[in-house]
C-alpha positions in Angstrom: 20.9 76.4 123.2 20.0 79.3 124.8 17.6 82.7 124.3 15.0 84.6 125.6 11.2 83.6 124.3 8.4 85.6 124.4 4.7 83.6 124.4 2.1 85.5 123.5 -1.2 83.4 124.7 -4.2 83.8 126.6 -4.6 80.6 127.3 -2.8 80.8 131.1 -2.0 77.3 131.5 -1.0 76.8 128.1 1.4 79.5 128.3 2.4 78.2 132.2 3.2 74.7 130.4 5.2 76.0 127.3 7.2 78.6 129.7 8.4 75.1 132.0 9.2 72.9 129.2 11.2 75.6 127.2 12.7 76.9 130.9 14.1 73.0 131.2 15.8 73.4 127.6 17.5 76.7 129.0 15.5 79.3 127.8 14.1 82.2 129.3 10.5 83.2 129.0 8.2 86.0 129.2 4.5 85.7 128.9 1.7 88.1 127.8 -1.8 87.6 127.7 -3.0 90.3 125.7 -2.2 91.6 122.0 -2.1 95.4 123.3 0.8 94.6 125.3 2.7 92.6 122.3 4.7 95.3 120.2 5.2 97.8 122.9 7.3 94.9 125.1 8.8 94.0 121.7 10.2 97.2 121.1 11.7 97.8 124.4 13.0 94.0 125.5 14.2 92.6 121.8 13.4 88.8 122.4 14.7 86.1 120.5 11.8 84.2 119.2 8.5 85.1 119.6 5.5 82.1 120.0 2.3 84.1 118.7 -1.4 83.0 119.1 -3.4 83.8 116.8 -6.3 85.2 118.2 -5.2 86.9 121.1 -7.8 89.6 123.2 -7.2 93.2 122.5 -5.0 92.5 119.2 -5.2 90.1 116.6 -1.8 87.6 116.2 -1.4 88.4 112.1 -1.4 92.0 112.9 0.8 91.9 115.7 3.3 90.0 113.1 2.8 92.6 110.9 3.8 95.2 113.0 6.4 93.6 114.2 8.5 93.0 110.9 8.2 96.7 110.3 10.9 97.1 112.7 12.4 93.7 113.4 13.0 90.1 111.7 12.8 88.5 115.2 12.1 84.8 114.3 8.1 84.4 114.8 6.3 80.9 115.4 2.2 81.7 115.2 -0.1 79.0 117.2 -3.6 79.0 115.8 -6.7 76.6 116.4 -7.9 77.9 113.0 -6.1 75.8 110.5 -8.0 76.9 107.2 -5.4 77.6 104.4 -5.9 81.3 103.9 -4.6 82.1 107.3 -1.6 79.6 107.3 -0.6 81.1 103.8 -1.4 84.9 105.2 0.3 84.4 108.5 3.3 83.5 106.8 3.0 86.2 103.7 3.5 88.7 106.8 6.4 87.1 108.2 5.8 84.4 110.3 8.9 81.4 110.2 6.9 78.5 111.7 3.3 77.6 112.5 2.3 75.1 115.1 -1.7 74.3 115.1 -3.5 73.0 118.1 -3.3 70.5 119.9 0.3 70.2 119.8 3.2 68.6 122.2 5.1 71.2 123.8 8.0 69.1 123.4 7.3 69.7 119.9 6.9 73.2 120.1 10.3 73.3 121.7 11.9 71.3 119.2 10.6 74.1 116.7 11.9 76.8 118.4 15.4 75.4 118.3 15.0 75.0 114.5 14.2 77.8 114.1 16.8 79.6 116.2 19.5 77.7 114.1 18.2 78.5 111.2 18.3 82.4 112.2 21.8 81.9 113.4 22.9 81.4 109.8 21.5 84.1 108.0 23.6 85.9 105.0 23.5 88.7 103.2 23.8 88.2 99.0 25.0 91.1 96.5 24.4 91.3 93.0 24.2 94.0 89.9 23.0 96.6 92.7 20.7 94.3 94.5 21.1 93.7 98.3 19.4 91.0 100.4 20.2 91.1 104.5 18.0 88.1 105.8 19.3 89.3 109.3 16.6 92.1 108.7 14.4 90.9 105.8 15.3 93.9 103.7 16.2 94.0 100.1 17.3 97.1 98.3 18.2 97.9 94.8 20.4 100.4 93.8 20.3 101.8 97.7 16.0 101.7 97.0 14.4 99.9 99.4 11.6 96.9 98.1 8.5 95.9 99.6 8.9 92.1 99.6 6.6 90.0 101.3 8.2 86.9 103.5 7.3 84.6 100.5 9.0 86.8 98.0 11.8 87.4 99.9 12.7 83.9 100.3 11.9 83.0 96.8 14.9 85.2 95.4 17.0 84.9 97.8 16.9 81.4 97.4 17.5 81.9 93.7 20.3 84.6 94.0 21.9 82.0 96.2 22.1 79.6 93.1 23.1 82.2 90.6 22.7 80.6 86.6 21.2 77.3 88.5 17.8 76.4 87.1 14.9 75.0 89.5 11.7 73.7 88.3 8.5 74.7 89.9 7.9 71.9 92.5 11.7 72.3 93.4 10.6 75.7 94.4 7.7 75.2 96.7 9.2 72.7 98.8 11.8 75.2 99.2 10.1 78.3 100.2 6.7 75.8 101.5 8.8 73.5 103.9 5.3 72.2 105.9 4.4 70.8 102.2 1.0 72.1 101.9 -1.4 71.8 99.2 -0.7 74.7 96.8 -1.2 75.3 93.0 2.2 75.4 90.8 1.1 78.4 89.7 1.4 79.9 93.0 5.3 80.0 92.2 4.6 81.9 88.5 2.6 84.4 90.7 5.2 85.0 93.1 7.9 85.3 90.5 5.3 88.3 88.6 5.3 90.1 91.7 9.0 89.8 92.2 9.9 91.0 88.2 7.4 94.4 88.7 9.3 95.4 92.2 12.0 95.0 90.4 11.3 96.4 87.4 9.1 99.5 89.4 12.5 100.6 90.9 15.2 99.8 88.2 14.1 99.9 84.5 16.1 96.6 83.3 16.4 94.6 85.8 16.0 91.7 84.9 17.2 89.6 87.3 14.9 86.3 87.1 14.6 84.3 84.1 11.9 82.2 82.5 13.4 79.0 81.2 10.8 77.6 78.9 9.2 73.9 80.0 11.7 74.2 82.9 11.6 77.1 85.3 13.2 79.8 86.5 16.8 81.0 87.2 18.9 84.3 88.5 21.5 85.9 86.4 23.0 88.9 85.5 23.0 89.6 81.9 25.0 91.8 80.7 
């Protein structure tokens, strides 16, 4: 596997390490030490993966991940020393596909970046009653409208309008879009599916696309 990373850390010898051991895999690697710098170099050099501290000098990590996915779905894995909930959950609300906390093994780190490379290699695209879903760019439109999803969202129905009429409970439904198994509330999943009905609903009266199965859980399909 192969792919040009950028590693955005201040740490120099942190960054030194990660650039050899991800250079041995056959990757190429750029380093930064300074958020300022982040989304400009973005912009102009289009990296394949981008390793993101969190708390960088000049610009803070979550809002350089936020920036970022205004204009690209590059695949983003943040590195943090701060491991309180709020900013795993916010770091990957904005966009983030991975997070590593410290310490960590570089060989682990590497190991995530080549899952999450794969994984980017097989994104799709899903069509249905006017809705479009291109994971290539994390943009879903309805009706040629765009919709303001957040990663979560995003994930959430596209994973349910890849299993149109299929019914998934709940907990089936955090492990799928909460992969690192973290401690969250089932009702995180009925607040996610809320915010996805009123987008949808705010730019197509009707659309009613997700379905409440009573004592069950939730399902996509068109009814007509």
């Amino acid at each position: 596997m192969s792919g040009n990373i950028l590693i955005l850390e201040d740490e120099k010898k942190l960054a030194d390490v990660l650039s050899d051991y991800l250079t041995q895999s056959g990757f190429a690697t750029h380093c930064l030490g300074n958020g300022i710098e982040a989304v400009p170099w973005v912009r102009e050099h289009a990296p394949d993966l981008i390793i993101l501290d969190l708390m960088l000098p000049g610009r803070d990590g979550l809002d350089i991940c936020k920036e970022i996915r205004t204009f690209s779905s590059v695949p983003v894995i943040m590195v943090t020393a701060r491991v309180e909930e709020i900013d795993r959950l916010l770091g990957l609300e904005l966009g983030a596909d991975d997070y590593i906390c410290k310490p960590f093994s570089p060989r682990e780190v590497v190991a995530r970046v080549k899952t999450v490379l794969r994984r980017a290699g097989n994104t799709q695209m899903i069509q249905a009653e006017g809705l479009i879903l291109d994971e290539s760019r994390y943009r879903a439109t309805l009706d040629g409208h765009d919709l303001e999803f957040t990663a979560v969202e995003f994930k959430l129905l596209q994973f349910l309008a890849s299993n149109p009429g299929c019914i998934f409970g709940r907990q089936q439904l955090m492990d799928r879009i909460y992969p690192d198994q973290r401690s969250v509330s089932d009702r995180t999943i009925d607040s996610h599916i809320k915010k996805i009905r009123r987008k949808l609903m705010e730019t197509k009266r009707g659309a009613e696309l997700i379905h409440s199965v009573y004592g069950v859980g939730y399902k996509f399909e068109v009814q007509r």
